[in-house]
Structures are given as C-alpha cells and as structure tokens.
N, C-alpha and C positions, 0 to 999 in steps of 0.2 A: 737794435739789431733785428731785421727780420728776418724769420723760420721758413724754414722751405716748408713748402705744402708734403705731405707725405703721397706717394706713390702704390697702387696695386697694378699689379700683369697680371690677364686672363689669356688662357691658350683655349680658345672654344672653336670646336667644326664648324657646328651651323649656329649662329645667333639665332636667339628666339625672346619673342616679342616679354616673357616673362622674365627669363634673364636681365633684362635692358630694364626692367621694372625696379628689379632690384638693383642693381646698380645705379640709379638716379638714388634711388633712397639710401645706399650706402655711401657715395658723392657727398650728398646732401648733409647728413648726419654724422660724418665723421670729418667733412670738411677735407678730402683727399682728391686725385685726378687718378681714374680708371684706365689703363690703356689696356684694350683687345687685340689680342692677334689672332686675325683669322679667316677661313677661308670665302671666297665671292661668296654673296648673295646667290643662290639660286634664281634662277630665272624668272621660273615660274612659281617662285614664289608671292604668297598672295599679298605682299607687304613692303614697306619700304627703310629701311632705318637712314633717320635724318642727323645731321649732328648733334650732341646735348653740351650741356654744358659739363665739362670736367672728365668727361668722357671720350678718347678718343680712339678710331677705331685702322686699322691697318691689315689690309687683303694681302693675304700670301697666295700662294700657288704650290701645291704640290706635288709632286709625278713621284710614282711610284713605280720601279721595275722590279720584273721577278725573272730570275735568270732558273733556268732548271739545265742540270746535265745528267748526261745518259748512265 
C-alpha cells in the first residue's frame, strides 16, 4: 500500500528568494510537496522563480475596494 506524500499551503504576498530557500530544504527533508499561493511577481523585480521540485506555485489576483459614505 502506498502513502500519500503529505501536503503544506503557504499564503505569501511577495515570494522572496530566502523563503523559496527554505522550502527546498523543507521538501527535501521531510519528503512533502509545498504549494504557494500567491500573488504575481512584480515586474520589476530583480529575479525569476523557476519551477522546483515538490514545490508548486499559483498567482492570484487581488482587488481591493473601499467604499466610504458620507
């Protein structure tokens, strides 16, 4: 009988290149698949995130209204 792999969800704004660090080493090390949710890449940011292994990543979009009355 084989075991499912076990699961962690991350909810993060901006991924950051130290984040993504540690999640390879906690992949790796406990033998799990990371899934992130979170929002685009900034543009101009100065970096790229590429697929990993065990690691999989999902772009939301979010809008935010603010309603005000008098």
């Amino acid at each position: 009988m084989q075991q499912n792999k076990k699961k962690a969800l991350f909810l993060y704004f901006e991924l950051a290149g130290y984040f993504v660090s540690c999640l390879e080493k906690l992949v790796k090390q406990y033998n799990i698949e990371a899934h992130v949710v979170r929002l685009p890449v900034n543009p101009l940011a100065p970096f790229n995130f590429e697929s990993r292994n065990n690691i999989f990543t999902t772009n939301v979009k979010i809008t935010i209204t603010i309603h005000c009355s008098n």
